[in-house]
C-alpha positions in Angstrom: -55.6 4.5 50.9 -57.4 4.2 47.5 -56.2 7.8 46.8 -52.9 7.0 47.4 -53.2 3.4 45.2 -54.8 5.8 42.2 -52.4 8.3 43.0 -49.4 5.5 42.7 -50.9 4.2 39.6 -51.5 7.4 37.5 -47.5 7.7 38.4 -47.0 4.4 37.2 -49.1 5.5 34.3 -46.9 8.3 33.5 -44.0 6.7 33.8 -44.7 3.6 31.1 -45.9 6.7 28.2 -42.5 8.6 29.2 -40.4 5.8 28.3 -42.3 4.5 25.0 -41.9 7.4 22.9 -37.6 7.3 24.5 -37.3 3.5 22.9 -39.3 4.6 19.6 -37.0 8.1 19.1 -34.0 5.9 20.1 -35.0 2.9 17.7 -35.7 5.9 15.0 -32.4 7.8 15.2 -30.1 4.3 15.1 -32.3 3.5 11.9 -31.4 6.6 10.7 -28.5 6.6 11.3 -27.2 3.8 9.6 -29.5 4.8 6.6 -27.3 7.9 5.9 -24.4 6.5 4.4 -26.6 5.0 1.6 -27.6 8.4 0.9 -24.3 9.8 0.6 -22.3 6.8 -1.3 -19.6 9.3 -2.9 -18.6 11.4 0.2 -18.3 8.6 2.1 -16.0 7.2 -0.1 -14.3 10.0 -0.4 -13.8 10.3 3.5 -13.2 6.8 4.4 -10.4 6.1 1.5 -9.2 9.5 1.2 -5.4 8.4 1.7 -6.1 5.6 -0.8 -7.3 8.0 -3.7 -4.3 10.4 -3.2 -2.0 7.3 -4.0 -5.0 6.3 -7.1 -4.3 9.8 -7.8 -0.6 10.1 -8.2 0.1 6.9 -9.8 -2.0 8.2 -12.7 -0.4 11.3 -12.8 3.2 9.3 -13.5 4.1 10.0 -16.9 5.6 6.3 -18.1 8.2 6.2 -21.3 7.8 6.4 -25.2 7.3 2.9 -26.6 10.6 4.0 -29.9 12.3 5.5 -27.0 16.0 3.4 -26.8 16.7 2.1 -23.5 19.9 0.7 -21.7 20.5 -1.6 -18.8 22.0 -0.4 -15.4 22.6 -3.2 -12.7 21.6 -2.5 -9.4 24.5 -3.5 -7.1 28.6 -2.8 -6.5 30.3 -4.0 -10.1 33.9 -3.9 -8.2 31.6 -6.6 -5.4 29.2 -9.2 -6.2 26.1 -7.3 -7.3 23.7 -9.7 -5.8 21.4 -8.7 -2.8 21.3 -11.2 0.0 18.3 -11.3 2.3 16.8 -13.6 5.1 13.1 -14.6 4.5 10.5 -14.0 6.6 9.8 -18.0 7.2 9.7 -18.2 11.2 11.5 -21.4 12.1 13.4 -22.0 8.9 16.3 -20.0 7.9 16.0 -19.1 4.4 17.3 -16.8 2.4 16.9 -15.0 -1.3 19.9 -13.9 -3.6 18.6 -11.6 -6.3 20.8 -9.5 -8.8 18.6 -6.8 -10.0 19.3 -5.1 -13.5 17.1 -1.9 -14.2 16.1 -0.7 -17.6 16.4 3.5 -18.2 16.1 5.6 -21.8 19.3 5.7 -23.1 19.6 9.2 -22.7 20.0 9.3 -18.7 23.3 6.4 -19.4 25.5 9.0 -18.3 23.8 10.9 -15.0 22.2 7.6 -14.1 24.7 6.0 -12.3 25.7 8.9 -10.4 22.1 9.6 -9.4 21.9 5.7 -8.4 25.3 6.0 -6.4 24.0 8.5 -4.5 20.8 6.9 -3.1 21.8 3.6 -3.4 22.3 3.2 0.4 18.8 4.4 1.1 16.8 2.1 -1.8 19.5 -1.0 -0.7 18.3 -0.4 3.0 14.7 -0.7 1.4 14.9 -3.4 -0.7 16.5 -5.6 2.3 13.6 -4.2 4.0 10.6 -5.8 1.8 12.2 -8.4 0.8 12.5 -9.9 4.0 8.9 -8.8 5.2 8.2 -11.4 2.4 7.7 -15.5 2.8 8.2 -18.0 0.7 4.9 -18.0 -0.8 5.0 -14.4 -1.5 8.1 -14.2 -3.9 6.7 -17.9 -5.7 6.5 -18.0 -9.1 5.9 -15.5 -11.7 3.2 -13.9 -9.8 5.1 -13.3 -6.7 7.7 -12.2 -9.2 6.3 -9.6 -10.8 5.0 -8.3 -7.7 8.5 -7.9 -6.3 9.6 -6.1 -9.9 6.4 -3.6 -9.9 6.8 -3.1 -6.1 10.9 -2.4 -6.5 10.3 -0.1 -9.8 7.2 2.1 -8.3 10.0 2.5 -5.0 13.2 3.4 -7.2 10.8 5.5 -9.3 9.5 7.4 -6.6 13.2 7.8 -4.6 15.3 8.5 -7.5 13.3 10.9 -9.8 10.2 12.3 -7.3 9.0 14.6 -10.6 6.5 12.1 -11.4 8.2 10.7 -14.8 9.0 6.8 -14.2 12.5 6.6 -16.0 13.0 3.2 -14.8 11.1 1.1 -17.4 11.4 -2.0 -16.1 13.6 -4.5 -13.2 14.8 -7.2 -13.9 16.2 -10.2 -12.2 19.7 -11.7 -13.1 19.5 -13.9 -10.4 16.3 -15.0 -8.2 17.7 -18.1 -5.7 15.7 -18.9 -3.1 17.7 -22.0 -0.4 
């Protein structure tokens, strides 16, 4: 009987010193591996916002206009209709709404092919302007702020739709009419 008890207990033993150096190697490796990304700061970056720098990327690459460049004001909308855009807010319960009549500023040199370039994509940048405007609430399109927001947001959009070069031609947007009821 006492061979099998020292038997049992050199077991036991062995046991107890095979799972110590288990918990330390485990305890090491999750220490370590959390430490890595301090190591490697930039490629991390790089990996974890890599869609984000593409965009970082190509809005730097848009060439914007010449400040003595003349420019000439387009509105955004059917002349022979009212030229206002109506859209539901995104408010839940309450029903409201937003009328905005957009006027976009170009050089003076596209006044001629404008229009016709405008014509024929205005049914795809109408059906996104309906689009994030009414993703927006109330407190979103507030004030100057929420204003220019909505004008940077529209511009970047028409920019990108109507002239996909990478030159902004449309200097600026601006509103005609901004009711909110």
């Amino acid at each position: 009987m006492a061979e099998e008890n020292k038997a049992h207990d050199e077991a036991k033993a062995k046991g107890k010193g095979g799972i110590i150096p288990w918990v330390v190697v485990g305890v090491l490796s999750a220490g370590a591996g959390s430490a890595v990304p301090m190591f490697l700061p930039a490629k991390a970056e790089t990996v974890k916002a890599e869609g984000e720098t593409a965009v970082v990327e190509k809005k730097q690459e848009r060439k914007t206009r010449k400040e003595d460049e003349p420019t000439v004001f387009v509105p955004f909308g059917d002349p022979e209709k009212d030229q206002r855009v109506v859209v539901n807010l995104n408010e839940g319960r309450m029903t409201r709404y937003l009328a905005v009549a957009i006027t976009l500023e170009i050089p003076q040199s596209l006044e001629l092919e404008f229009p016709k370039l405008l014509e024929s994509k205005k049914a795809q940048l109408r059906n996104w302007l309906l689009s994030e405007i009414s993703d927006k609430d109330l407190e979103e399109i507030r004030g100057a702020a929420g204003q220019n927001r909505l004008r940077r947001a529209i511009g970047e959009h028409f920019n990108s739709v109507l002239f996909p070069d990478g030159y902004d031609r449309i200097h600026d947007v601006l509103f005609e009419e901004f009711n909110v009821q």
